[in-house]
PAZAPA-4460 file (N, C-alpha, C; in steps of 0.05 Angstrom, whole numbers, plus 32768, in hexadecimal, padded with zeros to 4 digits):
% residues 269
    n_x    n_y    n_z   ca_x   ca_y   ca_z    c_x    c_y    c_z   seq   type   mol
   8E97   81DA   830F   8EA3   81BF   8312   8EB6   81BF   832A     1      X     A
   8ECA   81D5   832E   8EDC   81D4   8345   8ED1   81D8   8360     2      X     A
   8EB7   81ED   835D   8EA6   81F2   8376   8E9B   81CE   8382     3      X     A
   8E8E   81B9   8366   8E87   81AA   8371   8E97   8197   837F     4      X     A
   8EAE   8198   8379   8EC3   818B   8381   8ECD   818E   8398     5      X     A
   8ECF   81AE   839D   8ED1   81AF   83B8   8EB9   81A8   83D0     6      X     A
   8EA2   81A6   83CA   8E91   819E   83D8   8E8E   8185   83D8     7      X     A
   8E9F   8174   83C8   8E98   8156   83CE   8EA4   814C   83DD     8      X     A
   8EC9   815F   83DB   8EDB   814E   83ED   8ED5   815B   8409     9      X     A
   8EC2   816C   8413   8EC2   8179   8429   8EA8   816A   8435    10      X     A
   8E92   815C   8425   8E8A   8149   842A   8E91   812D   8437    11      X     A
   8EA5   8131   842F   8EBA   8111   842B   8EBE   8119   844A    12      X     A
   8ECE   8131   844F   8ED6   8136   8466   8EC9   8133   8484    13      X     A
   8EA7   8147   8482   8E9C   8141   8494   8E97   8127   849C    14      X     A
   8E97   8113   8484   8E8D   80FF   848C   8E9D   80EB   84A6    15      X     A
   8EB5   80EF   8492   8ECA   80E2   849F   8ED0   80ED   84C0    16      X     A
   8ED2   8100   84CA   8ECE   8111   84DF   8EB9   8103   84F0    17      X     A
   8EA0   8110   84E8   8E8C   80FF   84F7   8E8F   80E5   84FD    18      X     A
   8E90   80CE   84EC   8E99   80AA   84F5   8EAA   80AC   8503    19      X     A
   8EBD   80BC   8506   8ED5   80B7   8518   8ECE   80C1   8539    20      X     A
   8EC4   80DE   8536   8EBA   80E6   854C   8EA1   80D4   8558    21      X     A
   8E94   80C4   854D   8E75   80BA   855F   8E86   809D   8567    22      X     A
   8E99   8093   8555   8EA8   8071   855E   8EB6   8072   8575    23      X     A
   8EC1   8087   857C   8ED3   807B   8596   8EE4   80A2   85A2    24      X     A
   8EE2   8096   85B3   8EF4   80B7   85C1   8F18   80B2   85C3    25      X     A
   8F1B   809C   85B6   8F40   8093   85BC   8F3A   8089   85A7    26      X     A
   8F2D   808F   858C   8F3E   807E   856B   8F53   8083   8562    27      X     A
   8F5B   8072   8554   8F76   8077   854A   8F74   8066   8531    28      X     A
   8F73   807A   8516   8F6D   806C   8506   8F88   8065   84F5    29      X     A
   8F8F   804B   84F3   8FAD   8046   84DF   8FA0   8030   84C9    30      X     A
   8FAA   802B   84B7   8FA6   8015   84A2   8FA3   7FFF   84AA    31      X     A
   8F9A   7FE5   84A9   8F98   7FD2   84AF   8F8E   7FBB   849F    32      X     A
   8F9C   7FA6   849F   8F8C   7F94   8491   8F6F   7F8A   8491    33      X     A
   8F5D   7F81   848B   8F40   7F77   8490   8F45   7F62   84A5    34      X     A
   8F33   7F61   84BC   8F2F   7F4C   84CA   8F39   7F33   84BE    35      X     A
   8F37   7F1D   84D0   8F2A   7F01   84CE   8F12   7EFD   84D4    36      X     A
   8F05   7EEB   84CC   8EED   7EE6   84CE   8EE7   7ED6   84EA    37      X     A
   8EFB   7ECE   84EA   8EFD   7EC0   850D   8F04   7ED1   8524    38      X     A
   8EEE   7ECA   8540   8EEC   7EE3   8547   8F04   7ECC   8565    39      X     A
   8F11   7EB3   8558   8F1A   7EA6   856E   8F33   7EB8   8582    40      X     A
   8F4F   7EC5   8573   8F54   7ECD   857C   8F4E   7EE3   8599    41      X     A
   8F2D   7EEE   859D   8F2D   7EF3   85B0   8F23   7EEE   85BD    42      X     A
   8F1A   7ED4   85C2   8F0A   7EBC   85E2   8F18   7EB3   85E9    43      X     A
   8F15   7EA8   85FD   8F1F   7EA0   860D   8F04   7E82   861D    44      X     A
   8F17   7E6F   8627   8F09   7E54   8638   8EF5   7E61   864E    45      X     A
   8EE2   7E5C   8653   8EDA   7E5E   866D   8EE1   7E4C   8681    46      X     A
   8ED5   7E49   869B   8EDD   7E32   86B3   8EC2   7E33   86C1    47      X     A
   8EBA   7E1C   86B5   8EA6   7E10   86CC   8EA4   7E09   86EB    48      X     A
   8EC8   7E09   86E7   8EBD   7E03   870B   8EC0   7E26   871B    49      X     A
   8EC2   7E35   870D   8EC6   7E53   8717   8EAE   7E59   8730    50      X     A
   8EB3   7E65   8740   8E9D   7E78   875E   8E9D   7E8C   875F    51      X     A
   8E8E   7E9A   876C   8E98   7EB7   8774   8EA7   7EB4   878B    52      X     A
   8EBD   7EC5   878B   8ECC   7ECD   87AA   8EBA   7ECC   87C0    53      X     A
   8ECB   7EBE   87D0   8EB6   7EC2   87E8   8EB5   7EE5   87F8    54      X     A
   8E9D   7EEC   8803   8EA0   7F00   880B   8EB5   7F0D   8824    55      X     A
   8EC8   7F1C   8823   8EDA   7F25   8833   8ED6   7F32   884F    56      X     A
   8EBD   7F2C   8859   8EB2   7F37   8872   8EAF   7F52   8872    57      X     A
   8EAD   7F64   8888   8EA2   7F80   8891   8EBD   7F87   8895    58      X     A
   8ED6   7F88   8884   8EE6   7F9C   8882   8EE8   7FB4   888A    59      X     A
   8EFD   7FC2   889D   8EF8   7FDB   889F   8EFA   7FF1   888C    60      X     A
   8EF4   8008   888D   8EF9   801B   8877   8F13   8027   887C    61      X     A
   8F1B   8031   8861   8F3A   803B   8864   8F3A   8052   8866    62      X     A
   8F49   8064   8874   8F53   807F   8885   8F43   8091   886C    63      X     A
   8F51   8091   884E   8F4F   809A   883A   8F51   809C   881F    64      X     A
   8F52   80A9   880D   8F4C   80A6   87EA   8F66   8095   87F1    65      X     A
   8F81   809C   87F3   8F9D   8095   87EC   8F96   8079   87ED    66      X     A
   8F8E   8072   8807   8F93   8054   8815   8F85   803F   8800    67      X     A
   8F68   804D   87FB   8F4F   8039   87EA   8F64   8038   87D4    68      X     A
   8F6F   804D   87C1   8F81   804A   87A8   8F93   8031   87AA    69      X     A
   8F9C   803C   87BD   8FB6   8026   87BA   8FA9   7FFD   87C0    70      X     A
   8F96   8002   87D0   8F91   7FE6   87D0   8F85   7FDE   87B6    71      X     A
   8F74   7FED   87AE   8F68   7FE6   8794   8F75   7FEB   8776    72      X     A
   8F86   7FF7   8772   8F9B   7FFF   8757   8FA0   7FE6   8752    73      X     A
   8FB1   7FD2   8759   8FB9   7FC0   8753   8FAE   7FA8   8745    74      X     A
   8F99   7FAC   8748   8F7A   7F9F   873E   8F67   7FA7   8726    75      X     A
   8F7A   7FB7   8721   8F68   7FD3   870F   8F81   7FD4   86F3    76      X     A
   8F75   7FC9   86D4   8F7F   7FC9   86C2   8F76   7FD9   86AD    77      X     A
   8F85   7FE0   869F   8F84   7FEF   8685   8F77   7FDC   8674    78      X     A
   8F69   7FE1   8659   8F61   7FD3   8646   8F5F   7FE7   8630    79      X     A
   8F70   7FD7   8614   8F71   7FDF   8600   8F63   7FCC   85E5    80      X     A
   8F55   7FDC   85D5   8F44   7FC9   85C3   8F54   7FD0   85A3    81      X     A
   8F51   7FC1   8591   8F47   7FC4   857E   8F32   7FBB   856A    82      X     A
   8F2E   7FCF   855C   8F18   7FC6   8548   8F1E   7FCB   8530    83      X     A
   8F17   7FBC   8517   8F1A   7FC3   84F8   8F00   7FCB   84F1    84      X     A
   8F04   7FE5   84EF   8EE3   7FE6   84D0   8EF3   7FF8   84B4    85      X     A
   8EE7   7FFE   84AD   8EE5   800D   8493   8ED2   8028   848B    86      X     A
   8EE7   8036   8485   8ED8   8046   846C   8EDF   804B   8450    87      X     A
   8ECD   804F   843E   8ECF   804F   841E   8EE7   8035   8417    88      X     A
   8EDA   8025   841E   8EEC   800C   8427   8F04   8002   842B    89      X     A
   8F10   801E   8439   8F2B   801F   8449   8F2A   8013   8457    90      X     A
   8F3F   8002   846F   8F3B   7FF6   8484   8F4B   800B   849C    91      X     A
   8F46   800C   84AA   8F46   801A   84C1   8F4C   800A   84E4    92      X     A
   8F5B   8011   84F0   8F5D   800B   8512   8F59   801A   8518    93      X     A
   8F41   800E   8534   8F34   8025   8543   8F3D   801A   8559    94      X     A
   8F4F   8030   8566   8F5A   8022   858A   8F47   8031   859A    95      X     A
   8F47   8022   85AB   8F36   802F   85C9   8F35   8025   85E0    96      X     A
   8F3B   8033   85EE   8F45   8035   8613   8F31   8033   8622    97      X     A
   8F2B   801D   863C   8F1C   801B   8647   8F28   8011   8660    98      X     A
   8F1E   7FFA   8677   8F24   7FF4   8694   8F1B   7FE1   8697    99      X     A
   8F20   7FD4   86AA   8F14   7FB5   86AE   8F20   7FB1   86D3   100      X     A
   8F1B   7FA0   86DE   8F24   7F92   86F4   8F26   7F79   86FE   101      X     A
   8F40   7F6A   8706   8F40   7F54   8715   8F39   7F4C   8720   102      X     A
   8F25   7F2E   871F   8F0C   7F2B   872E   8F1E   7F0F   873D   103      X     A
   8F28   7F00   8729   8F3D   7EEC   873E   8F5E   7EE4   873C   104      X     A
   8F63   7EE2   8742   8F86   7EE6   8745   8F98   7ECC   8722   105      X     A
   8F81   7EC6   8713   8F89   7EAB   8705   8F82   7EC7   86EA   106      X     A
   8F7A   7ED8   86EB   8F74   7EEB   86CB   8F5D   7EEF   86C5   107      X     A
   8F4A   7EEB   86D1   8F31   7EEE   86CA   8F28   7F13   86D2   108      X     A
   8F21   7F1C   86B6   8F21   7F3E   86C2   8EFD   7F47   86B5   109      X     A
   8EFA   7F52   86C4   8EE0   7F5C   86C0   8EDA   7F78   86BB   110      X     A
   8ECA   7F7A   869B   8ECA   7F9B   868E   8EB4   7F9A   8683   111      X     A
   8EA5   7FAD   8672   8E8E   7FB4   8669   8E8D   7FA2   8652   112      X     A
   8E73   7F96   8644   8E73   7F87   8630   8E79   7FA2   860F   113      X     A
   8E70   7FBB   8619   8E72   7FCC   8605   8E94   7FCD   85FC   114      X     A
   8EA0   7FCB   860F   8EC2   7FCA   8608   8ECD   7FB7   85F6   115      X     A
   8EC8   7FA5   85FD   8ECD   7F91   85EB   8EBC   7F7F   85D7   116      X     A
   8EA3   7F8E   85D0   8E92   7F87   85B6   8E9F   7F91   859C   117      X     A
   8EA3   7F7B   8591   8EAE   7F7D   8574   8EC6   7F7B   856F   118      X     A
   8ED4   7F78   8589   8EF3   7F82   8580   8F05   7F6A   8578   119      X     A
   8F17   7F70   8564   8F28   7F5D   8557   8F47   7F5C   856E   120      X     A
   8F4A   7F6E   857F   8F58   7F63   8596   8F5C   7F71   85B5   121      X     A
   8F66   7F61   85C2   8F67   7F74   85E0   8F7F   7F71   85E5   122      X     A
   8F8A   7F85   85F6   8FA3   7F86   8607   8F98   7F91   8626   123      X     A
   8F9F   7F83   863A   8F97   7F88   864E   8FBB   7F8F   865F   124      X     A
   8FB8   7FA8   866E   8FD2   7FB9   867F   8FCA   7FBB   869E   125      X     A
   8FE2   7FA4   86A8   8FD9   7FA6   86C7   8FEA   7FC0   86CD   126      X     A
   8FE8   7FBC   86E8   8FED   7FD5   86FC   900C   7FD9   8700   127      X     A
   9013   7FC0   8700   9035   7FB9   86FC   9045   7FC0   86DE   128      X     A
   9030   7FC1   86CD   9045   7FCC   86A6   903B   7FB6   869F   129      X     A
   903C   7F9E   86AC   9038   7F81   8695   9024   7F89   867A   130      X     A
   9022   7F82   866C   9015   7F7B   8655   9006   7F66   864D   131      X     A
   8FEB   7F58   8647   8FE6   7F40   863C   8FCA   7F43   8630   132      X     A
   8FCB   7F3A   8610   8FB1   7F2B   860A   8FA0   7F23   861A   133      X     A
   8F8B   7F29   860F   8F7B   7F1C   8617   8F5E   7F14   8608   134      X     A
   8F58   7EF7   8616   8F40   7EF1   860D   8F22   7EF1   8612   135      X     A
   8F0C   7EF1   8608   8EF3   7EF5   8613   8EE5   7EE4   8624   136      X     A
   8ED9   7ED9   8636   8ED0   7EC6   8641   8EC0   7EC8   863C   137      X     A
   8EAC   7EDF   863A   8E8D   7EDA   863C   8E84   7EFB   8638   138      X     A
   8E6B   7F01   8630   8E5C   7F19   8630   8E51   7F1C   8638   139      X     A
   8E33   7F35   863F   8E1F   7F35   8646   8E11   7F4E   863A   140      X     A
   8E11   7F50   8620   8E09   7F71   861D   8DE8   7F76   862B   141      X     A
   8DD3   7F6A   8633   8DBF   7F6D   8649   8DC6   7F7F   8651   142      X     A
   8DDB   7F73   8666   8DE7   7F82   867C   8E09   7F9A   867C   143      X     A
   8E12   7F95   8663   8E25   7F9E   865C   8E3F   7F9A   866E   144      X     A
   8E42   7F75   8674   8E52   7F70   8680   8E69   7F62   866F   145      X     A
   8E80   7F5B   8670   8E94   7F48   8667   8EA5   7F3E   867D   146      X     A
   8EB2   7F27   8677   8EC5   7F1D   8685   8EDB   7F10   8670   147      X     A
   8EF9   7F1C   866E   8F0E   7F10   8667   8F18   7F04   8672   148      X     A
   8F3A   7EFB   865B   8F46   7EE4   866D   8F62   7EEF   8664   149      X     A
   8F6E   7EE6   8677   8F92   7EF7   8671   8FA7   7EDA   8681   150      X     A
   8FB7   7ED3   8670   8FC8   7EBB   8671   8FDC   7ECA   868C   151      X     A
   8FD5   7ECE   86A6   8FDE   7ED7   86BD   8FD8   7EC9   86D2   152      X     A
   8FED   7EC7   86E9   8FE5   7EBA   86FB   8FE7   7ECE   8717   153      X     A
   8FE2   7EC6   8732   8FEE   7ECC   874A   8FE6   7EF8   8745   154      X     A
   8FD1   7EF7   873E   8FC3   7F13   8736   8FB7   7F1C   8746   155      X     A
   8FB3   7F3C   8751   8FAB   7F4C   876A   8F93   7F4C   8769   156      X     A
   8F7B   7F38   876E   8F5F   7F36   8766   8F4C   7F4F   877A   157      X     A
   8F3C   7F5B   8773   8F30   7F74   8781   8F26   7F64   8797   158      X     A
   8F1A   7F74   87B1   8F09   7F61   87BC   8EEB   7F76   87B1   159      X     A
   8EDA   7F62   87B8   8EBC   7F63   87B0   8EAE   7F6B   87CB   160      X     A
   8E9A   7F85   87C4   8E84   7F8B   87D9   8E6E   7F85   87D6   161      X     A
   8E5E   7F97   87E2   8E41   7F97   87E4   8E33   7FAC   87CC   162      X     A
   8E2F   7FAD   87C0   8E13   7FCC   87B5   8E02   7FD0   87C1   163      X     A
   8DFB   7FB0   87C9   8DE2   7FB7   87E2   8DE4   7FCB   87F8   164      X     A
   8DFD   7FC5   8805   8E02   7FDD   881F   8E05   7FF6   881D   165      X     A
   8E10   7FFE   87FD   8E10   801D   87F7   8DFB   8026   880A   166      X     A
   8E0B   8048   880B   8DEF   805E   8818   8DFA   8076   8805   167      X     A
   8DDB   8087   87FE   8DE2   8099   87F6   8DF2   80AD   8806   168      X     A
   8E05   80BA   87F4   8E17   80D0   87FF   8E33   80BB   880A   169      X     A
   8E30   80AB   880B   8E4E   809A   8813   8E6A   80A0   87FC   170      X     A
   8E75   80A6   87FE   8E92   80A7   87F0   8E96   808F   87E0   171      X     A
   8E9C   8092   87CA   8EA7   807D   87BB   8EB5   8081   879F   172      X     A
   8ECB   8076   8795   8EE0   807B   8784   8EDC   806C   8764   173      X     A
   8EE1   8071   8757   8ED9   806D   8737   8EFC   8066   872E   174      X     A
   8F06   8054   872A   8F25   8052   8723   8F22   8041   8703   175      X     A
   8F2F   8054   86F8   8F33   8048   86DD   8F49   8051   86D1   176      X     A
   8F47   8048   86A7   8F5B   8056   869A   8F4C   806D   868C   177      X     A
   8F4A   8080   8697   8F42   809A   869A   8F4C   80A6   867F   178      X     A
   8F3D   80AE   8668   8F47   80BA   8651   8F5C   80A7   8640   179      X     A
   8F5D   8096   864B   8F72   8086   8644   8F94   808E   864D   180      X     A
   8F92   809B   865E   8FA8   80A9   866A   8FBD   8098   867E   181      X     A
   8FAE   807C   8680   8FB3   806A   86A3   8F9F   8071   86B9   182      X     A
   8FAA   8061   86C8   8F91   8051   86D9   8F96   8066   86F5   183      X     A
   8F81   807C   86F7   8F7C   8087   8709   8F5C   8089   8715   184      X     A
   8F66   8096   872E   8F41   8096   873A   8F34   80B2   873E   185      X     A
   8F19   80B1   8743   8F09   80CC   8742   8EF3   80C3   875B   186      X     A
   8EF2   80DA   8767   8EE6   80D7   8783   8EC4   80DC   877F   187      X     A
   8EBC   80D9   8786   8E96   80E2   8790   8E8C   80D6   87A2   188      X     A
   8E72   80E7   87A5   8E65   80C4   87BA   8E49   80C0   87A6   189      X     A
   8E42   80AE   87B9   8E25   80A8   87A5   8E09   80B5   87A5   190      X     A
   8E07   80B0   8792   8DE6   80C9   878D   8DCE   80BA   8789   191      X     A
   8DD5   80A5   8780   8DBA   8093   876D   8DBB   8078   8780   192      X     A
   8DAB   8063   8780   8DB4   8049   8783   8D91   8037   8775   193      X     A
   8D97   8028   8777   8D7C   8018   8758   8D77   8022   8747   194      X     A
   8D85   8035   873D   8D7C   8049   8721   8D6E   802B   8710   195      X     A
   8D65   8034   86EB   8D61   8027   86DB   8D69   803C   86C0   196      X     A
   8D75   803C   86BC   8D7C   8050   86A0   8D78   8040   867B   197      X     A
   8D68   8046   8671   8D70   8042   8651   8D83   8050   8641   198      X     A
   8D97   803E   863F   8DAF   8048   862D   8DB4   8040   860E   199      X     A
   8D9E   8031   8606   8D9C   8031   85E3   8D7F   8020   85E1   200      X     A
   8D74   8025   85C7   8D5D   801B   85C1   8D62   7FF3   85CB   201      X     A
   8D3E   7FF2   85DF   8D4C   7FCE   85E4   8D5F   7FC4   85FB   202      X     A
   8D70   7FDF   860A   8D7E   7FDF   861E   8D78   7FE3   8635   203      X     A
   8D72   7FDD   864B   8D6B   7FF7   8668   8D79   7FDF   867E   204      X     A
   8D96   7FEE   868A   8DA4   7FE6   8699   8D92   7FEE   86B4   205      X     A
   8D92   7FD8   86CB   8D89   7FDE   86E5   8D93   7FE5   86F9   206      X     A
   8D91   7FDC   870E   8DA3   7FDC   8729   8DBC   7FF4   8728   207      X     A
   8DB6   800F   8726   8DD1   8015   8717   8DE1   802B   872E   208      X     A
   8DEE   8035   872E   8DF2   8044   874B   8E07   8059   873C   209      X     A
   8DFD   8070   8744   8DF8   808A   873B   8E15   8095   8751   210      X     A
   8E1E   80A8   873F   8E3A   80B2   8753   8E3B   80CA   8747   211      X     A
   8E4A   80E2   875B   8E5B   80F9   8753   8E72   80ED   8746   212      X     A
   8E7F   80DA   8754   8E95   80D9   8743   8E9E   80D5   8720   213      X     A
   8EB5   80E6   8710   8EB4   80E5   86FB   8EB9   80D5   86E7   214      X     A
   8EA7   80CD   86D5   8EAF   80BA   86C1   8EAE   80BB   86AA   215      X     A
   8ECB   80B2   869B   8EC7   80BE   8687   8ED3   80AD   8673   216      X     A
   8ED7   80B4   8659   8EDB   8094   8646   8EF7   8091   864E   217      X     A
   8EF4   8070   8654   8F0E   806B   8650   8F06   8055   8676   218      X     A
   8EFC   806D   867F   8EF2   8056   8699   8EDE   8045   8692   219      X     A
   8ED4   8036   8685   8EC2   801C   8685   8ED4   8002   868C   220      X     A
   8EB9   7FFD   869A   8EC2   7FE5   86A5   8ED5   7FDF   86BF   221      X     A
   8EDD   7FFE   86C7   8EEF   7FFC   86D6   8EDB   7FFB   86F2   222      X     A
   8EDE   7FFD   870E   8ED2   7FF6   8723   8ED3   8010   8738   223      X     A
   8EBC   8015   873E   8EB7   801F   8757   8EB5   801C   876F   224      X     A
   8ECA   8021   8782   8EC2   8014   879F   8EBF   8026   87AE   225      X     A
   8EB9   8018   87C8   8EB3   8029   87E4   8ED0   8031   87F6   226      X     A
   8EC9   8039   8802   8EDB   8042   881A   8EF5   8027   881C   227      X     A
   8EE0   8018   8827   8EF4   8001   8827   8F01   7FF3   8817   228      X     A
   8EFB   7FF8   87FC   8F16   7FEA   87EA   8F0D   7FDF   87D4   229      X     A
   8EEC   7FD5   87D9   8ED8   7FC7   87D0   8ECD   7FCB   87B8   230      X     A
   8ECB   7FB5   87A4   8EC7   7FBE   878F   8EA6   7FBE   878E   231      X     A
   8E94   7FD0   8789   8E76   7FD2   8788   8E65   7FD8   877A   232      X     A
   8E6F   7FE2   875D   8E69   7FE8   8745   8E7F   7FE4   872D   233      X     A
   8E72   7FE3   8714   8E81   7FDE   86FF   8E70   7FFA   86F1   234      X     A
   8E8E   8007   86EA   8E86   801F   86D7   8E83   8029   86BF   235      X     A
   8E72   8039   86B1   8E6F   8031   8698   8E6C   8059   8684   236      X     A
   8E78   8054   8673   8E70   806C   866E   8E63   8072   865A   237      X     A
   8E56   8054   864F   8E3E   8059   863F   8E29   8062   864D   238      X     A
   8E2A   8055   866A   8E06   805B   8676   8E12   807D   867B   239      X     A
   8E2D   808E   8678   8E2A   80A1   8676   8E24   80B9   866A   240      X     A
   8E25   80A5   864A   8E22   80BE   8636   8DFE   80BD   8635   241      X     A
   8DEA   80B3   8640   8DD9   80B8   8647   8DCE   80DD   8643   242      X     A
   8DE2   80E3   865A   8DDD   8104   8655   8DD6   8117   866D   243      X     A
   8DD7   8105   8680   8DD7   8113   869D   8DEA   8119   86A7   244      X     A
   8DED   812F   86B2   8E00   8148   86BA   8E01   8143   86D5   245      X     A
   8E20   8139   86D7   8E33   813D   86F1   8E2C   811D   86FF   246      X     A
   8E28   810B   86F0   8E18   80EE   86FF   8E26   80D1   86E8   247      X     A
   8E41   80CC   86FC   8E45   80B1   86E7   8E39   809D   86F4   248      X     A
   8E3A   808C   86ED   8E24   8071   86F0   8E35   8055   86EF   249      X     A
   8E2E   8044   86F9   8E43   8023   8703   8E2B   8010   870C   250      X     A
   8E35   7FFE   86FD   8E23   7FE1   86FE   8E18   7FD8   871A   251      X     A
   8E10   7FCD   8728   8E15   7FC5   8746   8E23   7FAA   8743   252      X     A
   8E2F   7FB1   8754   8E3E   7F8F   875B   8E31   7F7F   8765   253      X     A
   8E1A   7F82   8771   8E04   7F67   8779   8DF7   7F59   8763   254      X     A
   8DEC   7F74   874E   8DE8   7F66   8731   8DF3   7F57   8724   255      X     A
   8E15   7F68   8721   8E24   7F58   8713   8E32   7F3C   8718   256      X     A
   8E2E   7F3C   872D   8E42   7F22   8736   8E34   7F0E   872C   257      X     A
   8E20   7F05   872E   8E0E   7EEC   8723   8E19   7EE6   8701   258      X     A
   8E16   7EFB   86F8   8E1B   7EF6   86D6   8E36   7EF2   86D3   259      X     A
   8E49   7F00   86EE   8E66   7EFD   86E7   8E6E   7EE4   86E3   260      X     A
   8E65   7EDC   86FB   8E6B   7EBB   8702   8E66   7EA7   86E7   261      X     A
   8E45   7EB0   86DB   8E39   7EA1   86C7   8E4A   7EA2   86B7   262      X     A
   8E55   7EB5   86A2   8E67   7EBA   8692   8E7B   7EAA   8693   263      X     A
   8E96   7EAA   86AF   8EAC   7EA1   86B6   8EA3   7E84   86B0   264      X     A
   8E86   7E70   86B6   8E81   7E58   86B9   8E7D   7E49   8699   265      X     A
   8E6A   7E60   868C   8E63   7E4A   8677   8E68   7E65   865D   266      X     A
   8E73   7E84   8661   8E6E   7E93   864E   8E4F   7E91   8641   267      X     A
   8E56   7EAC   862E   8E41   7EBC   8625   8E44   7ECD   860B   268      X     A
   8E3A   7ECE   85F6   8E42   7EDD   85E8   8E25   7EEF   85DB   269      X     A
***
C-alpha cells in the first residue's frame, strides 16, 4: 500500500513537471482566481482611417552594431502576458516574456499572434521604464501576426524597410526581450530569404528570412533590421523550435505590412 502511494504521488509529480515545462520557458505559477469569461479587458478599438508609413527613402547605413542599437532600442518593447489555466482544478498564472515594436508614434505595437493568444492580460515596457496595458487590435494566427494598442502618445515609431532588398550574407540584428532579461540585440547576417517552413499541423509560414542571428524565447515579435536601422523582419521563436540548428527565422516585412495595416483598419481575431 505505501509502495503504491509512493508511485502515485511521483506520478502526480511527473505530470505536473512536464505541463509546466512544454507551456512556456518564463512560467510562473501563483494561485489565481478563474478568468472572466470576457475576453474585453484585452482589445482594444481599431482605426479605419490608419496607412502604412510612408517609405523613408534610401537611407544610409550606419558606421555600426552600436549606432543601428541605439536608433532602433527606443522602438523596441518588452511584453509581458498572462494566462489562467488549471490543474486538478487548481487555478494557476502562467507569465511569459516576449517583444513587440512601435510601428506609429500614437501606440500601435506590433508582435507575434502566438504571444498574445489566450491571454487574460498584457503589460507592454518601453525603452524609457514606462509601463502600460495593453489592448489587442487584431490577430492573424495564418500568419502569426498581432497588433496592440497602448494608451501612449508622441512614441519612437521604428522606421520600416524593404525584405525585398535583403542579400544573402548582409548583416542584420535580431533586438528583443531576450530570456526575458530586457531588450537587447544579437548580430548575424542572413542565410535564407523566401523560405516556407511548417510549424504545426494546418500551419506553413512563407516569405520567411533565415538568419545566424540568435533567437531565443522571449524575442517574439521583436524586429530585425538592417544596417540602416530598418525594421525588415518580425521574429518568432516558434518558427524556431522547428528544430534547425544555428538558423532563427523572421516574418518579412513586405508580407507583413499588408495584414498590419488590415488589422490596425478593421481587426481580426
Amino acid at each position: 500500500m505505501k509502495q503504491a502511494n509512493i508511485k502515485f504521488l511521483l506520478t502526480c509529480l511527473i505530470v505536473i513537471l512536464s505541463f509546466s515545462l512544454i507551456t512556456s520557458c518564463f512560467n510562473i505559477e501563483t494561485p489565481s482566481a478563474p478568468p472572466s469569461s470576457s475576453s474585453s479587458e484585452v482589445t482594444a478599438p481599431t482605426n479605419p482611417d490608419w496607412t502604412l508609413p510612408p517609405p523613408e527613402g534610401e537611407s544610409p547605413a550606419l558606421p555600426d552594431f552600436v549606432s543601428v542599437v541605439a536608433k532602433v532600442r527606443p522602438s523596441v518593447v518588452a511584453i509581458n502576458t498572462e494566462v489562467v489555466g488549471y490543474i486538478f482544478g487548481r487555478p494557476f498564472t502562467q507569465e511569459s516574456a516576449a517583444s513587440g515594436w512601435i510601428i506609429d508614434e500614437d501606440g500601435y505595437i506590433v508582435t507575434n499572434n502566438h504571444v498574445v493568444e489566450g491571454v487574460k492580460s498584457i503589460t507592454v515596457t518601453l525603452a524609457d521604464g514606462r509601463a502600460f496595458s495593453a489592448g489587442i487590435v487584431g490577430t492573424d494566427a495564418v500568419t502569426d501576426l498581432a497588433v496592440l494598442k497602448i494608451d501612449a502618445q508622441n512614441l519612437v515609431a521604428a522606421d520600416v524597410g524593404y525584405s525585398s532588398q535583403l542579400m544573402l550574407g548582409e548583416w542584420v540584428l535580431a533586438i528583443g526581450n531576450s530570456l526575458g532579461l530586457g531588450v537587447t540585440p544579437s548580430e548575424g547576417i542572413v542565410r535564407s530569404l523566401g523560405a516556407s517552413i511548417t510549424v504545426s499541423p494546418g500551419q506553413t509560414l512563407h516569405d520567411l528570412i533565415g538568419t545566424s542571428a540568435a533567437i531565443n524565447p522571449g524575442d517574439s515579435g521583436g524586429p530585425l533590421v538592417n544596417m540602416r536601422g530598418e525594421v525588415v523582419g518580425i521574429t518568432s521563436v516558434k518558427i524556431a523550435m522547428v528544430g534547425v540548428e544555428a538558423m532563427g527565422w523572421a516574418i518579412s516585412i513586405n508580407s507583413a505590412m499588408p495584414i498590419i495595416e488590415e488589422l490596425i483598419q478593421s481587426g481580426h481575431a
